[in-house]
N, C-alpha and C positions, 0 to 999 in steps of 0.2 A: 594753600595760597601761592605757595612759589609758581607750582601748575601753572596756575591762573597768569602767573605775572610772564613766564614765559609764551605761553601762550597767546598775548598780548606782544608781548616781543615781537616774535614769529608773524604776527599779520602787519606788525610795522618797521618789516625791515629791511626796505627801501631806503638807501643815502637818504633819497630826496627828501623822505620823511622823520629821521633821525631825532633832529629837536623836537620834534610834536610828539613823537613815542618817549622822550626821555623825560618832557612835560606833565605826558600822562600820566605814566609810568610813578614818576615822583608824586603826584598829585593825589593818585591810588595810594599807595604807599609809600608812605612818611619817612624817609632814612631817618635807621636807629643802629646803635651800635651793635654791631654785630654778636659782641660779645655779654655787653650787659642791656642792653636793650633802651638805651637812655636816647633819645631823640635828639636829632640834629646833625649827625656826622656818622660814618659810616663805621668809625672806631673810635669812642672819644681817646682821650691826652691820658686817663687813668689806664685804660685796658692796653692801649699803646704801649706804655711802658711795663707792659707786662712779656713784651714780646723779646727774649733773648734772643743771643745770637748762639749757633754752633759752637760746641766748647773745645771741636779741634778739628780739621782740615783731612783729610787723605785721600789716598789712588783710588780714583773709582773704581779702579780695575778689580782692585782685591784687594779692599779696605787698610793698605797697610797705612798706620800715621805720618803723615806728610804735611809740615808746616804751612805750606804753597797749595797743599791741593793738588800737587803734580803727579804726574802717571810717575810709578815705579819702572827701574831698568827693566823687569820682566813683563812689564801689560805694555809700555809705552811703544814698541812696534805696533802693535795692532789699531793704533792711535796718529790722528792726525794731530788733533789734540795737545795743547801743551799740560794741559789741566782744567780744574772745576773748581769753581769757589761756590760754596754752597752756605747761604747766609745763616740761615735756620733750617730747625727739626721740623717736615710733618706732623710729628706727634703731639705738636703744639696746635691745641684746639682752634684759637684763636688765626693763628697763621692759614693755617689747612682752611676754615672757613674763609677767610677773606680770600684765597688763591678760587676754594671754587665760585664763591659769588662772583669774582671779575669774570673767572672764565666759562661758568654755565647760567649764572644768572644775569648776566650783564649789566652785571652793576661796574663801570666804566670805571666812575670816579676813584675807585678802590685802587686804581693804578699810581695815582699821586702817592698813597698812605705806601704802597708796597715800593711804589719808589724812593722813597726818601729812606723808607728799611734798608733799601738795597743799598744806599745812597751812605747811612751811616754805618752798615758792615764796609763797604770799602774803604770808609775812613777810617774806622779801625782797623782793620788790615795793614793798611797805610802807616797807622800808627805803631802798632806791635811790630812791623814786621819789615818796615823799610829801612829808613834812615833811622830812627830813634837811638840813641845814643852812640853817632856812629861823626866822628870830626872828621869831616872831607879837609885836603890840605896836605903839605908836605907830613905833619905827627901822622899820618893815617899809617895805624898798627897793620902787621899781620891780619889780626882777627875780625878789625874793622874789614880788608878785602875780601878774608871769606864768605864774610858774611854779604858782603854788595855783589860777589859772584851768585851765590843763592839767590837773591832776589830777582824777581822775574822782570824781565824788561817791560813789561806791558804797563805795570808800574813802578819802574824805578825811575822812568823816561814821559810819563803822563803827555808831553808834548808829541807826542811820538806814536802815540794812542786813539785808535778810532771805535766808538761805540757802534755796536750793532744791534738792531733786533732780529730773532729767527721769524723766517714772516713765514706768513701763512698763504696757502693756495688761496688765488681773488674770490675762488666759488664760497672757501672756507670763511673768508674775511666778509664776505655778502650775507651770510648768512648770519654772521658775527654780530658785523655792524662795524668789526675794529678788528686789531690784531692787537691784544694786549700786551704782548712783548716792545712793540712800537714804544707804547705810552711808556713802560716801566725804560725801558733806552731812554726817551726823550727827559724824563723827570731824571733821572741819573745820572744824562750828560749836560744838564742846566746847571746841576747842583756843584758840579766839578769845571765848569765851563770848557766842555770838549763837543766835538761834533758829534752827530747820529748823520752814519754814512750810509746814502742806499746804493743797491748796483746788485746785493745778494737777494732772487727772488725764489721763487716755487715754484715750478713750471710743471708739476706732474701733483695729481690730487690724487693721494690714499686714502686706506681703510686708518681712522686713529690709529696709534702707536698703544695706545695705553690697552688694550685686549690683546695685544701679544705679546710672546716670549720673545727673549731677547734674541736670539738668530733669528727670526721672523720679522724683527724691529730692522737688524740690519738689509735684511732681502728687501724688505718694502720702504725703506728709505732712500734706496741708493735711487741715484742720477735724478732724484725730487729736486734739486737746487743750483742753479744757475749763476755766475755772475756777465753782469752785463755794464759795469762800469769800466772806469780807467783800470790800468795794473795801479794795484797795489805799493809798488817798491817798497818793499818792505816796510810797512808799518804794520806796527801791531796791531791785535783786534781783541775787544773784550766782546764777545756774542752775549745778549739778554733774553731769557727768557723766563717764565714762572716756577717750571716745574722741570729736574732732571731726573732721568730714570735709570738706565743704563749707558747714556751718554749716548748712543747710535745718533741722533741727530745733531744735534753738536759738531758731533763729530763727522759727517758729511758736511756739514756747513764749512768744517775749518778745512776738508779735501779740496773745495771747491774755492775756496779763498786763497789759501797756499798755493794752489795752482794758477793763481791771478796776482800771483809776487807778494802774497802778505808773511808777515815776518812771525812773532809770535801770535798763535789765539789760543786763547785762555775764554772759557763758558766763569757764566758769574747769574745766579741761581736763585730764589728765593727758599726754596727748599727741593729735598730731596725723595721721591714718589716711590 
């Protein structure tokens, strides 16, 4: 049936005909929970809340534990990258299916639910790991300042902060219908009231990422991404997208940004591939 419903897809996917495939589409098949199969929504309120978050953070580089997500002193040369936040496990059945329905079935709507996921790990983040018992003011301890030193300015400074989405090549996006990192940016930065900034594009169309090895990920990645907006001066950038793997894209995206005056970026992730 999926076949079917993609195949469907693919003969209507033309902008101009977008709502009348999405009509169809739903009218053929009924959204039901992905997980328990219960009609109406694409993950009810019970399987929702089945979905944890990552029970600790570290260097992509070479998994050492790291509160932030940050590259360690030994990978973080090779890194434009300040770090990765990675919200959840793949290994979570539930998560893993709703990543691939958005992004091979084209079930759209799936980007609200993954947003608002993404939306309440930063709040927890936020909460663990910012300010939380921390008295700004003349009493501010010692340990109060080490700790506001560690925290990453991307969020220590939210004002200061611009969302991104890693976008996709137009040919990619046409064939799409969307670029699902958009939606999951857009639903993230409502939710915290910041911007989704564009100017970062794709100006070179590859072979997927996900059939190769990680030095072949970095050869076929590099100079894919452009910016064509204002400099940056220094603001930070949170990059969105669904799925990280080795960071290779990410991290082009932050070479390309950095060299357009932006300050910290930090990838922020639904899970890890």
């Amino acid at each position: 049936m999926k076949d079917i419903k993609s195949n469907i897809k693919n003969l209507l996917s033309d902008n101009r005909v977008l709502k009348t495939r999405d009509f169809i589409l739903d009218l053929i098949f009924p959204i039901e929970c992905l997980s328990c199969g219960h009609e109406g929504a694409w993950l009810c309120g019970r399987c929702f809340s089945r979905l944890n978050f990552k029970e600790g953070q570290y260097c992509l580089g070479c998994k050492r534990p790291d509160r932030y997500g940050r590259f360690c002193s030994g990978c973080a040369p090779d890194y434009r990258l300040e770090g990765v936040w990675i919200a959840g496990d793949y290994e979570n059945k539930i998560l893993a299916k709703m990543i691939k329905s958005l992004k091979y079935h084209f079930a759209r709507d799936l980007a609200d639910i993954l947003g608002l996921y993404l939306s309440l790990f930063l709040r927890d983040l936020l909460t663990r790991s910012r300010l939380s018992g921390i008295h700004l003011g003349p009493g501010l301890d010692k340990r109060g300042l080490d700790r506001l030193k560690d925290v990453p300015g991307a969020i220590l400074d939210l004002s200061r902060t611009t969302i991104m989405p890693v976008p996709l090549h137009k040919k990619r996006e046409r064939w799409r219908g969307f670029n699902q990192a958009f939606f999951l940016a857009r639903s993230l930065a409502d939710k915290f009231g910041l911007d989704v900034r564009g100017g970062l594009v794709r100006v070179r169309h590859k072979k997927p990422q996900a059939k190769l090895t990680g030095i072949e990920r970095l050869a076929n990645i590099r100079d894919c991404f452009a910016w064509t907006g204002d400099l940056l001066e220094g603001r930070n950038v949170i990059l969105i997208d669904d799925v990280v793997t080795t960071g290779s894209t990410l991290n082009e995206c932050a070479r390309v940004l950095k060299d357009a005056g932006a300050g910290e970026v930090w990838g922020l992730v639904a899970a890890k591939g």
